[in-house]
Biotite code that builds the C-alpha atoms (Angstrom):
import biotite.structure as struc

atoms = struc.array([
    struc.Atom([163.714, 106.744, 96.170], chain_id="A", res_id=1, res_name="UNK", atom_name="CA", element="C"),
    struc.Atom([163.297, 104.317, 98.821], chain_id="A", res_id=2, res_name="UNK", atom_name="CA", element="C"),
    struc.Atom([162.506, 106.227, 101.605], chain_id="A", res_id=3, res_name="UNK", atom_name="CA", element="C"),
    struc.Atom([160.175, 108.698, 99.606], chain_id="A", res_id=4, res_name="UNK", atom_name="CA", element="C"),
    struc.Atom([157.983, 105.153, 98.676], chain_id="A", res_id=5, res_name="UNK", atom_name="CA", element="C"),
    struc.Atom([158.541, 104.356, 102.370], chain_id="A", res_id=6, res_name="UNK", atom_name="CA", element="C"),
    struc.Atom([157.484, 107.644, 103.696], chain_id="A", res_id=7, res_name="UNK", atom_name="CA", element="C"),
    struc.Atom([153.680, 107.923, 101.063], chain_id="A", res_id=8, res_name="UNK", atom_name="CA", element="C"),
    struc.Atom([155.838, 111.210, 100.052], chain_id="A", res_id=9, res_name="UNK", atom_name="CA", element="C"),
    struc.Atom([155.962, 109.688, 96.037], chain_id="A", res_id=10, res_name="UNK", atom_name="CA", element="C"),
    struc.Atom([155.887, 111.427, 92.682], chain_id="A", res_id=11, res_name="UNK", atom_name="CA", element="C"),
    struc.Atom([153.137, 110.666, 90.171], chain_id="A", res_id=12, res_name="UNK", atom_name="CA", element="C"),
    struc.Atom([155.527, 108.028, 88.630], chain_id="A", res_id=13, res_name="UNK", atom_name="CA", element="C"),
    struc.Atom([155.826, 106.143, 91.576], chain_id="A", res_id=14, res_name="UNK", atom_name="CA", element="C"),
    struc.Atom([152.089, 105.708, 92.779], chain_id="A", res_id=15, res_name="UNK", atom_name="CA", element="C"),
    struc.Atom([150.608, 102.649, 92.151], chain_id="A", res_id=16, res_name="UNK", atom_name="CA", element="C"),
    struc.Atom([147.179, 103.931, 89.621], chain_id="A", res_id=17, res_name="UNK", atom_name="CA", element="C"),
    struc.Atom([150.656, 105.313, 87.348], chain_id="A", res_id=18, res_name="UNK", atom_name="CA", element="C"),
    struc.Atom([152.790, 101.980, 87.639], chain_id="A", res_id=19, res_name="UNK", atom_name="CA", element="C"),
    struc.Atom([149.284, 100.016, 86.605], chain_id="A", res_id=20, res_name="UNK", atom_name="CA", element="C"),
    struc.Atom([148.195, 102.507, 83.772], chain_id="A", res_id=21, res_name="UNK", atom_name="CA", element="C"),
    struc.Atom([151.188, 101.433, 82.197], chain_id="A", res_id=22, res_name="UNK", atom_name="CA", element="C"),
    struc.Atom([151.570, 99.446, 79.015], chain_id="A", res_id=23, res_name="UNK", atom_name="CA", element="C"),
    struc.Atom([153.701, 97.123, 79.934], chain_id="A", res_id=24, res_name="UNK", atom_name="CA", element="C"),
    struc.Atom([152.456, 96.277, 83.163], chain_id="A", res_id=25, res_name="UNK", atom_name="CA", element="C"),
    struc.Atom([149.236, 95.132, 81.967], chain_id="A", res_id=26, res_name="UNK", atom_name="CA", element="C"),
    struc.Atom([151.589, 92.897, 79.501], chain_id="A", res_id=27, res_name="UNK", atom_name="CA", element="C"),
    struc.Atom([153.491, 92.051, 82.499], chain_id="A", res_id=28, res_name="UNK", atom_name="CA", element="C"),
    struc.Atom([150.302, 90.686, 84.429], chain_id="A", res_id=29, res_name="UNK", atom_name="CA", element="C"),
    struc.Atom([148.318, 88.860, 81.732], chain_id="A", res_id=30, res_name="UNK", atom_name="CA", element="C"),
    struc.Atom([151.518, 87.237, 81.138], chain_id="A", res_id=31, res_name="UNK", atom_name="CA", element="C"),
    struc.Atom([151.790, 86.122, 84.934], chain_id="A", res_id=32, res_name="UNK", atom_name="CA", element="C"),
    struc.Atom([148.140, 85.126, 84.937], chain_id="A", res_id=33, res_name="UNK", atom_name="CA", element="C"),
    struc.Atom([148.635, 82.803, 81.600], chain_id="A", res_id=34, res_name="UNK", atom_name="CA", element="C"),
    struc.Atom([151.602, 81.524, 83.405], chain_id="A", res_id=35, res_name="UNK", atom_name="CA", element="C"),
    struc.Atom([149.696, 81.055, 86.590], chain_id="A", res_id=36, res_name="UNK", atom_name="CA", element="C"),
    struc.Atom([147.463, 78.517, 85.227], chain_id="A", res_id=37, res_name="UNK", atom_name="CA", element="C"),
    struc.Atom([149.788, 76.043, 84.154], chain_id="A", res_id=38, res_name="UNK", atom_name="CA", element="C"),
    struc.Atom([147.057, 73.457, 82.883], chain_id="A", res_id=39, res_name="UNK", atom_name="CA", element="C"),
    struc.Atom([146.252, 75.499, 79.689], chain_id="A", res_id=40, res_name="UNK", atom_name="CA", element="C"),
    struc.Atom([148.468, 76.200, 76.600], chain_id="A", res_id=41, res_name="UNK", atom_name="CA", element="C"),
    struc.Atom([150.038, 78.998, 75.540], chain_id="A", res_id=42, res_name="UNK", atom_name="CA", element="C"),
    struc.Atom([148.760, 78.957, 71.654], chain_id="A", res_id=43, res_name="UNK", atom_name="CA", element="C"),
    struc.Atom([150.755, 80.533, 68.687], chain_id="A", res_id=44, res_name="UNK", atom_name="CA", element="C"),
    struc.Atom([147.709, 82.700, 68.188], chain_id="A", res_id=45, res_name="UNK", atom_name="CA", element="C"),
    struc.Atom([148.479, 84.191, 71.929], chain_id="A", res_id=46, res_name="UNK", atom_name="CA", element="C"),
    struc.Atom([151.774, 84.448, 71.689], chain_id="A", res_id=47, res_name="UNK", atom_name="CA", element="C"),
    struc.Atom([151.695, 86.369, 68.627], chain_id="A", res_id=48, res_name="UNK", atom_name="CA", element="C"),
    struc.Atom([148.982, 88.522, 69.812], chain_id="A", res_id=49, res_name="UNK", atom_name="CA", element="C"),
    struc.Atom([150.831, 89.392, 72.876], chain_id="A", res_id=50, res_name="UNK", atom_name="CA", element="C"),
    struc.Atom([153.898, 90.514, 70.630], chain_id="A", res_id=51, res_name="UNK", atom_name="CA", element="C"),
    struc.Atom([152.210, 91.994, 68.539], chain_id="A", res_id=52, res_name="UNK", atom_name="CA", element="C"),
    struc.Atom([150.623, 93.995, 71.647], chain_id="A", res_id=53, res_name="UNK", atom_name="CA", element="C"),
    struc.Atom([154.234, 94.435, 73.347], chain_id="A", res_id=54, res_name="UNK", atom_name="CA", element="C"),
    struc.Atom([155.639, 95.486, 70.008], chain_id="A", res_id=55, res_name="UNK", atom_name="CA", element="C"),
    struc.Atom([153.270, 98.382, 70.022], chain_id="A", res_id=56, res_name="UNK", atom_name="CA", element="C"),
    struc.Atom([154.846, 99.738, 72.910], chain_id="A", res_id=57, res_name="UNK", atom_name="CA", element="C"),
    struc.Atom([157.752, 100.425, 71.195], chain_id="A", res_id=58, res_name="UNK", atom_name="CA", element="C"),
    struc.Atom([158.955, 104.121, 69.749], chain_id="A", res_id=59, res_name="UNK", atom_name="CA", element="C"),
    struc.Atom([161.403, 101.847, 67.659], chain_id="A", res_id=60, res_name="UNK", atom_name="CA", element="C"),
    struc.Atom([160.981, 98.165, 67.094], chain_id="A", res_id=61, res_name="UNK", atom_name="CA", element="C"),
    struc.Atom([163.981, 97.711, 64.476], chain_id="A", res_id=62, res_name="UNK", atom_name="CA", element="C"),
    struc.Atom([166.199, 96.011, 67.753], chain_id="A", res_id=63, res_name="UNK", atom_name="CA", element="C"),
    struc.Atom([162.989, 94.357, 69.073], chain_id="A", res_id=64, res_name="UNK", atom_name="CA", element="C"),
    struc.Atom([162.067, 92.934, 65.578], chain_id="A", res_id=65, res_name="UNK", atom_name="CA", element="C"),
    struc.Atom([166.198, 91.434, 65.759], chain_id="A", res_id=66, res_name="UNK", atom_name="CA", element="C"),
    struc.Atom([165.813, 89.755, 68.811], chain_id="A", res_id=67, res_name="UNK", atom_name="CA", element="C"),
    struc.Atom([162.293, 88.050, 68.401], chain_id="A", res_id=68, res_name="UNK", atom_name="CA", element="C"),
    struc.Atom([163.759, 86.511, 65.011], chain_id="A", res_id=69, res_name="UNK", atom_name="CA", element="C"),
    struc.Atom([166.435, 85.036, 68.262], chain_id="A", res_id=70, res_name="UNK", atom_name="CA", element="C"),
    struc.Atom([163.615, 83.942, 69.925], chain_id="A", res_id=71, res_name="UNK", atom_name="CA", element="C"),
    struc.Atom([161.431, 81.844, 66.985], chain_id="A", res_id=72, res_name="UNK", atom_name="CA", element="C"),
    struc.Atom([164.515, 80.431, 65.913], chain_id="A", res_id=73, res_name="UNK", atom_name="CA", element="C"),
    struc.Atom([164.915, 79.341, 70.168], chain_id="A", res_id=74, res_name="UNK", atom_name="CA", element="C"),
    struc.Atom([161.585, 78.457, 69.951], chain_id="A", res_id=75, res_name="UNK", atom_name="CA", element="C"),
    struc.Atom([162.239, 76.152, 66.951], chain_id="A", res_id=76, res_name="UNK", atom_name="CA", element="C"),
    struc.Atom([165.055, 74.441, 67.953], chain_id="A", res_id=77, res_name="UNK", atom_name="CA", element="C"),
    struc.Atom([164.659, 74.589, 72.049], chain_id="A", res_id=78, res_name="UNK", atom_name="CA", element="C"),
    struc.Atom([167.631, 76.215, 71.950], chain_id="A", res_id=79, res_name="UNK", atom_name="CA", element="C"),
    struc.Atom([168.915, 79.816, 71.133], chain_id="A", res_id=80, res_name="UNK", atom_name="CA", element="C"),
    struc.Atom([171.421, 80.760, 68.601], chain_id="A", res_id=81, res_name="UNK", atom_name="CA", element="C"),
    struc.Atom([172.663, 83.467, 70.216], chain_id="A", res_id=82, res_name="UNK", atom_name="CA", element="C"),
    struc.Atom([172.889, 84.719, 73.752], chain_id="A", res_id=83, res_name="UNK", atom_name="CA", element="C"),
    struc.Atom([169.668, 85.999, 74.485], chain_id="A", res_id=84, res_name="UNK", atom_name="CA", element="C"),
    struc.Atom([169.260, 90.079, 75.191], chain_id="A", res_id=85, res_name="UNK", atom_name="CA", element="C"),
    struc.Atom([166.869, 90.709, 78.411], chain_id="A", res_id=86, res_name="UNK", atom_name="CA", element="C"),
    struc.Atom([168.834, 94.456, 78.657], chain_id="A", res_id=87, res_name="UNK", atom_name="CA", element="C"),
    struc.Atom([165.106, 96.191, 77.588], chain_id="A", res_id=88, res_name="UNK", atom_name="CA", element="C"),
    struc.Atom([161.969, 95.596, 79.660], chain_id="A", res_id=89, res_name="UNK", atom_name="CA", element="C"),
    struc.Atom([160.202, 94.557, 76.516], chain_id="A", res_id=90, res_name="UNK", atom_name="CA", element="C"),
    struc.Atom([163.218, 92.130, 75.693], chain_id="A", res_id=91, res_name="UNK", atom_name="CA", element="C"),
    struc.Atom([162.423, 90.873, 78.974], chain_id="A", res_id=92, res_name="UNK", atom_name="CA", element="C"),
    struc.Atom([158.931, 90.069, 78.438], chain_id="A", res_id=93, res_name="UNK", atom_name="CA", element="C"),
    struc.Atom([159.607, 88.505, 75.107], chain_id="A", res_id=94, res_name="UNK", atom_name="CA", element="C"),
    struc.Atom([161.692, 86.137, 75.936], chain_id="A", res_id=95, res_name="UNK", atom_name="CA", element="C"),
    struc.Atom([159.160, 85.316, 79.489], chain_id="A", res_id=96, res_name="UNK", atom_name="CA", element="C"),
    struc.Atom([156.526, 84.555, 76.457], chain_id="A", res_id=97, res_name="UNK", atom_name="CA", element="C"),
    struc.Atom([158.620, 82.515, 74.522], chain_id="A", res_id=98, res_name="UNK", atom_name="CA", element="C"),
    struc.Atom([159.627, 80.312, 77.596], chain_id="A", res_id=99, res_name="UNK", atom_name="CA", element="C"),
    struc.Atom([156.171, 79.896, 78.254], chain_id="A", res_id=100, res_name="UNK", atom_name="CA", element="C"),
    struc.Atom([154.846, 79.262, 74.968], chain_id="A", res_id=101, res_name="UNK", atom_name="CA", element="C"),
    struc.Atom([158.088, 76.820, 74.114], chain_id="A", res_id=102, res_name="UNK", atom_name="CA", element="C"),
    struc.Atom([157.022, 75.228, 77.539], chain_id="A", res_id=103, res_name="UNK", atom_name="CA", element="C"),
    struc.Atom([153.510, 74.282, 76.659], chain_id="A", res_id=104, res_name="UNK", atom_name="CA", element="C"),
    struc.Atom([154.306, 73.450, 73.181], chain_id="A", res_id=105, res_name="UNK", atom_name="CA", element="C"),
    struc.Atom([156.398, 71.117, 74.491], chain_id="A", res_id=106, res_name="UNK", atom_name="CA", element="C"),
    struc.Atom([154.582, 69.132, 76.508], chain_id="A", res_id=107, res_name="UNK", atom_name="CA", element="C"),
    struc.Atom([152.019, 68.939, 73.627], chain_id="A", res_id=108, res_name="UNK", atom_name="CA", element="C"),
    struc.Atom([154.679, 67.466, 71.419], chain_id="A", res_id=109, res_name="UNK", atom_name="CA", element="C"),
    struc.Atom([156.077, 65.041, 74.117], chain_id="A", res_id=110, res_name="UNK", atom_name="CA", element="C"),
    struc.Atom([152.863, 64.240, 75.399], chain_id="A", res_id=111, res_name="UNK", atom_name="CA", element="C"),
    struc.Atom([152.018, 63.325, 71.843], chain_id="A", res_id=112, res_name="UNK", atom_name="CA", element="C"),
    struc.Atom([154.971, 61.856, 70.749], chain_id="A", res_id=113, res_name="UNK", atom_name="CA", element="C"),
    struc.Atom([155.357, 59.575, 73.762], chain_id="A", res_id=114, res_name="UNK", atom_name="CA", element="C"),
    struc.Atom([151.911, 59.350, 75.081], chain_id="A", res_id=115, res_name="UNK", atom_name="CA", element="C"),
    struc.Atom([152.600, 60.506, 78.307], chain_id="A", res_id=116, res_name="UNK", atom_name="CA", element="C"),
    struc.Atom([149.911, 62.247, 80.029], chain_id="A", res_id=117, res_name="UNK", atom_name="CA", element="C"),
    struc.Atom([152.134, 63.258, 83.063], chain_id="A", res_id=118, res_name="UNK", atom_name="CA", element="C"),
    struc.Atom([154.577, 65.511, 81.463], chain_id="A", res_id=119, res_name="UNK", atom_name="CA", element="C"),
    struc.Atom([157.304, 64.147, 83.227], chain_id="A", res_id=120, res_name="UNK", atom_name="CA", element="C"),
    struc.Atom([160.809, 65.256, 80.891], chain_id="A", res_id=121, res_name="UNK", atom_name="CA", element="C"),
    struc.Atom([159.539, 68.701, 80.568], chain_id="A", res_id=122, res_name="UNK", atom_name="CA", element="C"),
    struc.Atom([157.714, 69.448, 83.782], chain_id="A", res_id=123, res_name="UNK", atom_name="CA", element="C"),
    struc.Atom([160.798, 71.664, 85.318], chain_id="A", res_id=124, res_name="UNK", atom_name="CA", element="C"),
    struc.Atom([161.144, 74.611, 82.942], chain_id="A", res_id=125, res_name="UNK", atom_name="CA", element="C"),
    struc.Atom([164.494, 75.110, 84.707], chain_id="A", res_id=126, res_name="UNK", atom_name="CA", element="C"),
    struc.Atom([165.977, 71.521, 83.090], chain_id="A", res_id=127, res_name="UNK", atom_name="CA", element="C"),
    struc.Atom([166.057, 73.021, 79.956], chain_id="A", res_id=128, res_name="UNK", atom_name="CA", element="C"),
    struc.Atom([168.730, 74.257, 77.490], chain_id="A", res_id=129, res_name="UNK", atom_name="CA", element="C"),
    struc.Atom([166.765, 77.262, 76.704], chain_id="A", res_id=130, res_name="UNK", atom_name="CA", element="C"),
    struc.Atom([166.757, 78.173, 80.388], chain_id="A", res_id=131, res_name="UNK", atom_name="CA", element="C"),
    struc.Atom([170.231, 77.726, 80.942], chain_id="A", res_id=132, res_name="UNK", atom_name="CA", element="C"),
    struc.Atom([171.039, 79.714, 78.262], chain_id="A", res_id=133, res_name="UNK", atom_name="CA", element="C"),
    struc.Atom([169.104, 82.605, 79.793], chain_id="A", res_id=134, res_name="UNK", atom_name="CA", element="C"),
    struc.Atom([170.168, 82.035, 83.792], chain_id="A", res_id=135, res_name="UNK", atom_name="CA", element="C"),
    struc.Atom([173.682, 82.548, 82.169], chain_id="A", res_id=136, res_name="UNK", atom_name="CA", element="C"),
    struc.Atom([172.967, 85.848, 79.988], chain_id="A", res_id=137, res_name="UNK", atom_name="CA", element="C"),
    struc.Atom([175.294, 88.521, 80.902], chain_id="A", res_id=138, res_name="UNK", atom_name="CA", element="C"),
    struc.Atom([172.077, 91.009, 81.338], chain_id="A", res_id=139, res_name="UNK", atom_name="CA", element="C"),
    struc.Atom([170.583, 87.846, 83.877], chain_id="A", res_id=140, res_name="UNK", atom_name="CA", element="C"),
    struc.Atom([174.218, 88.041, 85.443], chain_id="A", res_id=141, res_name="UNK", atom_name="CA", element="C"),
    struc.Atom([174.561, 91.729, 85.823], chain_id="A", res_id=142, res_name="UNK", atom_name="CA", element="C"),
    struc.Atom([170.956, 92.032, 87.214], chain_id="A", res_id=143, res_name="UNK", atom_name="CA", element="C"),
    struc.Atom([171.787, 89.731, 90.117], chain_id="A", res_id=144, res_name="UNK", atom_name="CA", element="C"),
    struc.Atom([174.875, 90.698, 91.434], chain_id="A", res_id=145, res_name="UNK", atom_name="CA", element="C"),
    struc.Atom([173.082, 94.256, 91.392], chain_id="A", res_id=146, res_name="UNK", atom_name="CA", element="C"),
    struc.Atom([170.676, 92.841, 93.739], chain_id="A", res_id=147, res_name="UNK", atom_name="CA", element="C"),
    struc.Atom([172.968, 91.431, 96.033], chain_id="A", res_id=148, res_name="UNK", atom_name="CA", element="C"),
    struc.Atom([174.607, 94.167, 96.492], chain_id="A", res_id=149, res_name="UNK", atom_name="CA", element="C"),
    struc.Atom([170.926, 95.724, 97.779], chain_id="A", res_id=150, res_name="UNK", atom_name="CA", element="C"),
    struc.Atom([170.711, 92.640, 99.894], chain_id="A", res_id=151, res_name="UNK", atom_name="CA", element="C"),
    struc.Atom([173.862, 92.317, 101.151], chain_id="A", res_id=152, res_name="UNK", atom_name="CA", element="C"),
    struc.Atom([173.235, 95.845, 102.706], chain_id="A", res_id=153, res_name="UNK", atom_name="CA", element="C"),
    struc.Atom([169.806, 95.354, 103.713], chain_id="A", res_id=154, res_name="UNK", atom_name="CA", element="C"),
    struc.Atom([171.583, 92.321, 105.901], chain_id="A", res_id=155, res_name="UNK", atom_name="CA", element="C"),
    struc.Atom([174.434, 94.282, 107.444], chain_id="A", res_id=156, res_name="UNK", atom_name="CA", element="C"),
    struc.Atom([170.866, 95.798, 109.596], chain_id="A", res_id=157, res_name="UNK", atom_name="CA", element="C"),
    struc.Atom([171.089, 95.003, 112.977], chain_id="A", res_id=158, res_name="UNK", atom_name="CA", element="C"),
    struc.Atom([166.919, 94.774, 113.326], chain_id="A", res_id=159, res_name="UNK", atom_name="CA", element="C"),
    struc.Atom([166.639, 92.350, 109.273], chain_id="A", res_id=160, res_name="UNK", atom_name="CA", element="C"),
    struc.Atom([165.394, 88.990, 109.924], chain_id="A", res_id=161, res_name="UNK", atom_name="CA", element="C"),
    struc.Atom([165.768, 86.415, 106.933], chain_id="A", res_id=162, res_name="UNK", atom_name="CA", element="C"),
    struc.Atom([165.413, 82.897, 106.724], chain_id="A", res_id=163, res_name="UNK", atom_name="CA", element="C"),
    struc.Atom([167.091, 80.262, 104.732], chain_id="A", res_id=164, res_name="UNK", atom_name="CA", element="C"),
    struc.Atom([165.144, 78.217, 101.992], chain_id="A", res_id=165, res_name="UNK", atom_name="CA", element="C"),
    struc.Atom([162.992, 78.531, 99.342], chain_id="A", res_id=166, res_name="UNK", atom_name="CA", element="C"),
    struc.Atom([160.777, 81.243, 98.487], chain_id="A", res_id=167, res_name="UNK", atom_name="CA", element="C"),
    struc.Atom([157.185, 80.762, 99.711], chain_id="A", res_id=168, res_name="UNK", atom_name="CA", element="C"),
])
């Protein structure tokens, strides 16, 4: 698959006018843009718009309807009751809009509750529970050491160059 992307010698599926005519990559980039612009909110009305939008998607929502009762409930109580499921691209996305929107609305609710206009307990998304919880997901688990096993071969190259640090 690689080397037909590589080589411009791609299937339909793979061309970039087919990967953007999709559904959930237009879900996938508003998303990304609402997250991009980190001083606006994330209301309930968007959030349940954009399920409501990613629900349509779906053949079958009866497993998608199960796991977004996980994710009020995480949303509720900044912390989720069970492990939460990213196996599904659309779980995936659900759970990247309820980080966001349990992000914002929480630096309403602090900002309120302790009048402090800098945000500074719930700037770093990756200090909370809820975060944790999904870093340590087996699906989040599985994903990664898939991709270091793409790296780790990518590095065994004689002509790779990488640099340590973080991503720019």
């Amino acid at each position: 698959m690689r080397n037909a992307f590589i080589l411009q010698n791609r299937t339909k599926k793979f061309r970039a006018e087919s990967i953007l005519a999709e559904e959930l990559t237009r879900l996938r980039m508003a998303l990304a843009e609402k997250a991009a612009t980190p001083e606006e909110t994330f209301s309930a009305d968007e959030f349940d718009t954009f399920i409501e939008n990613l629900r349509k998607t779906l053949p079958d929502d009866s497993f998608f309807m199960q796991e977004l009762e996980n994710v009020k409930v995480a949303i509720e109580e900044r912390e989720s009751p069970e492990t939460p499921n990213l196996s599904t691209p659309e779980t995936q996305l659900l759970w990247a809009a309820a980080m966001l929107y349990a992000h914002t609305t929480t630096k309403k609710i602090q900002s309120y509750m302790y009048g402090m206009p800098s945000y500074q307990q719930t700037k770093n998304i990756a200090n909370t529970v809820l975060w944790e919880q999904i870093v340590e997901s087996p699906y989040v688990t599985r994903t990664m050491h898939q991709h270091a096993t793409y790296i780790n071969e990518e590095l065994r190259r004689n002509d790779t160059r990488f640099a340590w640090g973080a991503p720019y």
